[in-house]
N, CA, C and O atoms as a GROMACS GRO file, in nm:
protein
  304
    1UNK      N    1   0.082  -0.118   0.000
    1UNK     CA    2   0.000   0.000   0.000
    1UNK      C    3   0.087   0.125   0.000
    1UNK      O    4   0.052   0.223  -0.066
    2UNK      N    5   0.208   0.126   0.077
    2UNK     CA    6   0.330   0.215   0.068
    2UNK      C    7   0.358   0.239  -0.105
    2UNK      O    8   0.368   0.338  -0.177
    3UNK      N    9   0.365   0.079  -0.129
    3UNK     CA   10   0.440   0.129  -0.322
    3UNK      C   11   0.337   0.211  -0.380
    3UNK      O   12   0.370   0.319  -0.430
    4UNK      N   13   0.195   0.166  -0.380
    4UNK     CA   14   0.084   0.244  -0.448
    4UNK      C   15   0.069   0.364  -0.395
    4UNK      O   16   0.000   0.444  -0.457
    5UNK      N   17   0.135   0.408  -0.255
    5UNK     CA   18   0.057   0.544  -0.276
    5UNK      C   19  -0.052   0.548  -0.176
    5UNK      O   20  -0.062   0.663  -0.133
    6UNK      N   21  -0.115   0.488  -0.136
    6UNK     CA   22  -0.279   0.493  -0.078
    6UNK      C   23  -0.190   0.513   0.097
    6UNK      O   24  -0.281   0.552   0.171
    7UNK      N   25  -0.102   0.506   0.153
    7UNK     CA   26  -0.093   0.488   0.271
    7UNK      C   27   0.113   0.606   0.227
    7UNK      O   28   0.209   0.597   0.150
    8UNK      N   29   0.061   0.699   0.349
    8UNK     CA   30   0.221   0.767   0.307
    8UNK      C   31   0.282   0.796   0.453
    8UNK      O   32   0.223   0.759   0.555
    9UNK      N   33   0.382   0.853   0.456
    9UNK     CA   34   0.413   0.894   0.654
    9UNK      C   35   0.320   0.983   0.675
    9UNK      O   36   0.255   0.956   0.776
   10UNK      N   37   0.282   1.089   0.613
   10UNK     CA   38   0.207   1.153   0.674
   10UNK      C   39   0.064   1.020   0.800
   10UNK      O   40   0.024   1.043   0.914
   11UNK      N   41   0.042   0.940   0.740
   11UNK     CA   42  -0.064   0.852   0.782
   11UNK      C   43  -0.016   0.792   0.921
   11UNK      O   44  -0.098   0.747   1.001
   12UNK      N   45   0.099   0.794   0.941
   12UNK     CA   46   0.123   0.715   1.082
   12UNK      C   47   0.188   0.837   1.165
   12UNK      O   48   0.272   0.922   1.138
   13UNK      N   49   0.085   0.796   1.317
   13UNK     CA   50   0.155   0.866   1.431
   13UNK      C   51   0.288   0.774   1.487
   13UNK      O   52   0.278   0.656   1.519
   14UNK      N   53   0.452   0.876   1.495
   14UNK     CA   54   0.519   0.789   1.544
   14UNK      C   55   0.552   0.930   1.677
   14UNK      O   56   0.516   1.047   1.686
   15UNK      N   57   0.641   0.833   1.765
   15UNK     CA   58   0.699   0.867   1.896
   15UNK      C   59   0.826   0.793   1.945
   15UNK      O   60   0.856   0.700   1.871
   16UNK      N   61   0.910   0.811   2.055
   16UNK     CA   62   0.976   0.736   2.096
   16UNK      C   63   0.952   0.588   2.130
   16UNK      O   64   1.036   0.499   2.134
   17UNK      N   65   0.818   0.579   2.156
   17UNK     CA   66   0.810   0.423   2.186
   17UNK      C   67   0.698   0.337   2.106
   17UNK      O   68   0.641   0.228   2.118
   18UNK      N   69   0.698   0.418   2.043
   18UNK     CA   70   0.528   0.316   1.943
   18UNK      C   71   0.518   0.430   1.800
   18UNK      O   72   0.561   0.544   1.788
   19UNK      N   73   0.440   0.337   1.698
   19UNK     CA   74   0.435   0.386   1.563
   19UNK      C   75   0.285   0.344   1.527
   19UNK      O   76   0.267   0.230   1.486
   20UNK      N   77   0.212   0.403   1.537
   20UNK     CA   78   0.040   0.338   1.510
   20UNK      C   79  -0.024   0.425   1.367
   20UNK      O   80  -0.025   0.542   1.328
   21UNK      N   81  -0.057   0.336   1.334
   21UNK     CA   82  -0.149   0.440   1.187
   21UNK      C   83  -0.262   0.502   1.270
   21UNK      O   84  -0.295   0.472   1.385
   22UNK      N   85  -0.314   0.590   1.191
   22UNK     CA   86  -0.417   0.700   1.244
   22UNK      C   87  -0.559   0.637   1.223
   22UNK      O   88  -0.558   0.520   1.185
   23UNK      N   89  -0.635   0.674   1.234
   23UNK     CA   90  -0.755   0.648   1.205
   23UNK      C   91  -0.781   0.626   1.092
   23UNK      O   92  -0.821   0.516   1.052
   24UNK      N   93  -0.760   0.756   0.998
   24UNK     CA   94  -0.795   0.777   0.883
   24UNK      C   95  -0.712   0.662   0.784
   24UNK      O   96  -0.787   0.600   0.709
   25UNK      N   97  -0.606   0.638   0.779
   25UNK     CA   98  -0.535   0.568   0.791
   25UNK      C   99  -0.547   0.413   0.741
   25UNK      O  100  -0.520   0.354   0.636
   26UNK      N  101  -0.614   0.368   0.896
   26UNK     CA  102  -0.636   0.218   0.961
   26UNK      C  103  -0.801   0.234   0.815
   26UNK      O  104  -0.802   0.181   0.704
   27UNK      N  105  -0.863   0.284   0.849
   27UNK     CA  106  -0.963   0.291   0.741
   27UNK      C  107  -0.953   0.228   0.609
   27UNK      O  108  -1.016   0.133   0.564
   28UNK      N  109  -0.862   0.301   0.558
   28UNK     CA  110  -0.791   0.286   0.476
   28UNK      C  111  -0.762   0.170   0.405
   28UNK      O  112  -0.802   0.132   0.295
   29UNK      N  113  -0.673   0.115   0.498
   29UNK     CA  114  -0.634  -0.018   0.540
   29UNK      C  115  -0.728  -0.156   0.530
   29UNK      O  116  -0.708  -0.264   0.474
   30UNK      N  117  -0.829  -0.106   0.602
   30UNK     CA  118  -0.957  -0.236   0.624
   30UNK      C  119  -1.048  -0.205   0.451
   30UNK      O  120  -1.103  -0.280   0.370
   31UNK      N  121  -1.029  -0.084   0.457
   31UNK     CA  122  -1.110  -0.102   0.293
   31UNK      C  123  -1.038  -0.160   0.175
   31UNK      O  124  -1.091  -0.213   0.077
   32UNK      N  125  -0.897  -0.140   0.199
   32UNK     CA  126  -0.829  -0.230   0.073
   32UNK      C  127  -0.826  -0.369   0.090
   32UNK      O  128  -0.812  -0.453   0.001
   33UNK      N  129  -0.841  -0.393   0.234
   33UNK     CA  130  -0.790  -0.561   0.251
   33UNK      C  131  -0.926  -0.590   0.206
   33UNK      O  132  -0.934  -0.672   0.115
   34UNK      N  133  -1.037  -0.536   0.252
   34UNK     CA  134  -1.170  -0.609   0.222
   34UNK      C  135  -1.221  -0.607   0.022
   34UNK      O  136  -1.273  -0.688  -0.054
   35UNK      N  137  -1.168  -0.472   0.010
   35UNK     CA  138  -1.180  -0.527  -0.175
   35UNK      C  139  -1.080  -0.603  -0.192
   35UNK      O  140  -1.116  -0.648  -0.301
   36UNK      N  141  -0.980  -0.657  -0.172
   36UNK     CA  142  -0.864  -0.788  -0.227
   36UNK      C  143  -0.956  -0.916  -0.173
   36UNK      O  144  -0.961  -1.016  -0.245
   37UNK      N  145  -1.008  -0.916  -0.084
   37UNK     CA  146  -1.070  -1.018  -0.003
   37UNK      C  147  -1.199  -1.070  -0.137
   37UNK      O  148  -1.232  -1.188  -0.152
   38UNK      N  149  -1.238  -0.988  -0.197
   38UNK     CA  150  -1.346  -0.942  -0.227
   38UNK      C  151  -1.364  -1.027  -0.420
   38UNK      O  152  -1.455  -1.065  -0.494
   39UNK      N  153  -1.205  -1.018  -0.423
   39UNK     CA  154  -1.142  -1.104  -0.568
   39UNK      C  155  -1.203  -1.232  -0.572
   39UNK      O  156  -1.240  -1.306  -0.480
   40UNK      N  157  -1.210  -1.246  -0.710
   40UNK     CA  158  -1.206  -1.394  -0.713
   40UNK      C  159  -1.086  -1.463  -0.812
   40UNK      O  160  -1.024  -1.403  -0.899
   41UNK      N  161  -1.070  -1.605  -0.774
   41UNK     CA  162  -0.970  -1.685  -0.840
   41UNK      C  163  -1.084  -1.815  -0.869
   41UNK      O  164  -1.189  -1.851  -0.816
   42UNK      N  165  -1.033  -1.844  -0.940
   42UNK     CA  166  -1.061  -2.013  -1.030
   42UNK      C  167  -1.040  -2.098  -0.907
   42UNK      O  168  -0.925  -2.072  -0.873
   43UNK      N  169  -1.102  -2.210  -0.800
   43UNK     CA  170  -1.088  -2.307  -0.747
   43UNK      C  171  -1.049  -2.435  -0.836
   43UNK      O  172  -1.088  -2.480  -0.944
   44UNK      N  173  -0.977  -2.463  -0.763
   44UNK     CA  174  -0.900  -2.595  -0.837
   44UNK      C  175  -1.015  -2.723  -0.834
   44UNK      O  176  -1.059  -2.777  -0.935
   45UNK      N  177  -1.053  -2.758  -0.689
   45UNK     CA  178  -1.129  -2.851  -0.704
   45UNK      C  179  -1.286  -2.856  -0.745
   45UNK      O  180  -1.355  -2.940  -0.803
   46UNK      N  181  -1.316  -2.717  -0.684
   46UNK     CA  182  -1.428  -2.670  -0.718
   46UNK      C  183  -1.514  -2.675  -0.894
   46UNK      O  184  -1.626  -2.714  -0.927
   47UNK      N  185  -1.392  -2.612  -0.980
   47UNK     CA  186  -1.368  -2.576  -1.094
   47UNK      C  187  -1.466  -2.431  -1.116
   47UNK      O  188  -1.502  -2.394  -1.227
   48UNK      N  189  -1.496  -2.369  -1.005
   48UNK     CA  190  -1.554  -2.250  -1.052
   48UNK      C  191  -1.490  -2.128  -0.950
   48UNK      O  192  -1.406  -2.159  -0.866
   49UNK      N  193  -1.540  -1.980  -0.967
   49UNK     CA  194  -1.465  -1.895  -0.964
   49UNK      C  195  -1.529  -1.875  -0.792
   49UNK      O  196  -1.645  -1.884  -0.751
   50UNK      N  197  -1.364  -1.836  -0.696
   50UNK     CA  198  -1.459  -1.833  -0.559
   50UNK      C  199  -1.398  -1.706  -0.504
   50UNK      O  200  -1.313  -1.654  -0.576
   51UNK      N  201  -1.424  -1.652  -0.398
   51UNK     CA  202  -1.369  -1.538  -0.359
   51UNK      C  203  -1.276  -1.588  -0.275
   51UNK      O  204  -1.281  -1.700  -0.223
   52UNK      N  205  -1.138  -1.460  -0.253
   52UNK     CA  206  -1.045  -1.506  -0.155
   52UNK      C  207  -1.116  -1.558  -0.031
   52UNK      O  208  -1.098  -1.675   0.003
   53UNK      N  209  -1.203  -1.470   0.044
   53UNK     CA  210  -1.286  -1.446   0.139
   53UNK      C  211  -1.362  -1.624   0.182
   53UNK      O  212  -1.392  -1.678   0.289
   54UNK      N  213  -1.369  -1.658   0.066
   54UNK     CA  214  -1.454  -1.819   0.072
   54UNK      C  215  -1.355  -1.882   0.072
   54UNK      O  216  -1.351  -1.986   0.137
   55UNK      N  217  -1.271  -1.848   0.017
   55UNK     CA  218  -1.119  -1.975   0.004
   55UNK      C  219  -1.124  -1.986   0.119
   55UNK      O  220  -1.189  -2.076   0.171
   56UNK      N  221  -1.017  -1.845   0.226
   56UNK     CA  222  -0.995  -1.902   0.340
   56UNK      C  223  -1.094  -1.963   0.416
   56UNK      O  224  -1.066  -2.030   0.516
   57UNK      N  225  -1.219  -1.942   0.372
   57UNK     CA  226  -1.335  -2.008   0.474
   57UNK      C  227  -1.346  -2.174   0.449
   57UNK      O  228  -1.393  -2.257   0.527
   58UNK      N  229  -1.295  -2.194   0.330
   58UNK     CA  230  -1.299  -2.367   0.279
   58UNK      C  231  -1.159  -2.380   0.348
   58UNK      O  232  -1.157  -2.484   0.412
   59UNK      N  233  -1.088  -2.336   0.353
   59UNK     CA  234  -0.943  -2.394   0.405
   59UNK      C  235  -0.976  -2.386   0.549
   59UNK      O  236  -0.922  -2.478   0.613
   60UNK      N  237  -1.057  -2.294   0.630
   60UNK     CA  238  -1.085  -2.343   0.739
   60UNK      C  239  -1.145  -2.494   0.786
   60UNK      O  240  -1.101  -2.578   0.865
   61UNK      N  241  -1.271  -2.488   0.696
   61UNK     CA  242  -1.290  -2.622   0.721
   61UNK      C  243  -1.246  -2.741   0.701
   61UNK      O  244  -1.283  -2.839   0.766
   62UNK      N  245  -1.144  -2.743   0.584
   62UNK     CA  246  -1.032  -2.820   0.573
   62UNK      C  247  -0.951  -2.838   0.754
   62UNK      O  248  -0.955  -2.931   0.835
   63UNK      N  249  -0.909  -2.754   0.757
   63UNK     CA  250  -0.839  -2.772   0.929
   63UNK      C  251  -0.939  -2.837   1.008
   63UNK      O  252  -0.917  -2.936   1.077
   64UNK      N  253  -1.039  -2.785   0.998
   64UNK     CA  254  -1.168  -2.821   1.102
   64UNK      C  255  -1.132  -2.998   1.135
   64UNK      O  256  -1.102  -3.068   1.232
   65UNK      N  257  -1.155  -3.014   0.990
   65UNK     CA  258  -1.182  -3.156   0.952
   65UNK      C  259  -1.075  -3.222   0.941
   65UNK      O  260  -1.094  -3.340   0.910
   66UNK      N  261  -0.952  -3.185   0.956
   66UNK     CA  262  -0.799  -3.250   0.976
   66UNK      C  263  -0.810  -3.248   1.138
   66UNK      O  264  -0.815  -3.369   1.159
   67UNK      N  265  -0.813  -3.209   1.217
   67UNK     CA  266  -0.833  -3.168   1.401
   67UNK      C  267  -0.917  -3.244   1.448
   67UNK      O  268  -0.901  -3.287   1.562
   68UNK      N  269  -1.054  -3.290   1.352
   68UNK     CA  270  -1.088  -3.442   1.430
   68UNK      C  271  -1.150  -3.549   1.324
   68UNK      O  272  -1.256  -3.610   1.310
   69UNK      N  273  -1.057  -3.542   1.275
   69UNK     CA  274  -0.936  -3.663   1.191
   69UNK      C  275  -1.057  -3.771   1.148
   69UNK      O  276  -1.084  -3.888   1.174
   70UNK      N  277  -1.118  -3.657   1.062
   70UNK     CA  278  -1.245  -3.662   0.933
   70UNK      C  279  -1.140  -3.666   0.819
   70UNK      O  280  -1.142  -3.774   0.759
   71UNK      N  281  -1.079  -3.605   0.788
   71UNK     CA  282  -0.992  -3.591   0.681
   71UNK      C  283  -0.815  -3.554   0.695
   71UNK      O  284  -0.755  -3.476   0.768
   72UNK      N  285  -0.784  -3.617   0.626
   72UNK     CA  286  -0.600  -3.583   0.610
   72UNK      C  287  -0.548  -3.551   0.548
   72UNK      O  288  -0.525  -3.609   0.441
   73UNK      N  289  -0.479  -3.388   0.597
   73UNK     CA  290  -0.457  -3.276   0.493
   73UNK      C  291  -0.287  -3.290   0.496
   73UNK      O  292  -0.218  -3.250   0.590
   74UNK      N  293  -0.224  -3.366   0.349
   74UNK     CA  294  -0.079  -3.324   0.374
   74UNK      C  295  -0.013  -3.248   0.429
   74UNK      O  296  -0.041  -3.136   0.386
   75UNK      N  297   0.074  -3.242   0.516
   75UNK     CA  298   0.175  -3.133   0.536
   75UNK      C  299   0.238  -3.058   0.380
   75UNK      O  300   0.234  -3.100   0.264
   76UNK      N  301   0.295  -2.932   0.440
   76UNK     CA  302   0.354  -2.856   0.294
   76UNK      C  303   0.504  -2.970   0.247
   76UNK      O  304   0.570  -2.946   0.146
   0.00000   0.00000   0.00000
């Protein structure tokens, strides 16, 4: 967000002991992550188009279901 531009120093309060983005800022922030979130990609198994947002929600339940050993998810 630094390379693009959308987030600059002016945006963060710093001090001797802490560096926090501002409000305006953090805003900012939650609105870009939520349109990237918001993408879609091609699912592999699926074969149709899903949002990041659903991915991680299927990869949750993937874990779900590896944790009581419904299913067995390779290691990387």
């Amino acid at each position: 967000m630094i390379n693009k531009g959308i987030i600059s120093e002016e945006d963060v309060e710093k001090d001797s002991n802490y560096c926090y983005l501002k409000l305006v800022s953090l805003r900012k922030v939650t609105q870009v992550f939520d349109e990237y979130l918001q993408k879609t990609v091609m699912h592999r198994q699926l074969h149709r188009k899903v949002s990041y947002r659903h991915l991680i929600r299927l990869e949750c339940y993937k874990l779900v279901k590896d944790l009581l050993a419904e299913l067995r998810i390779p290691p990387f």
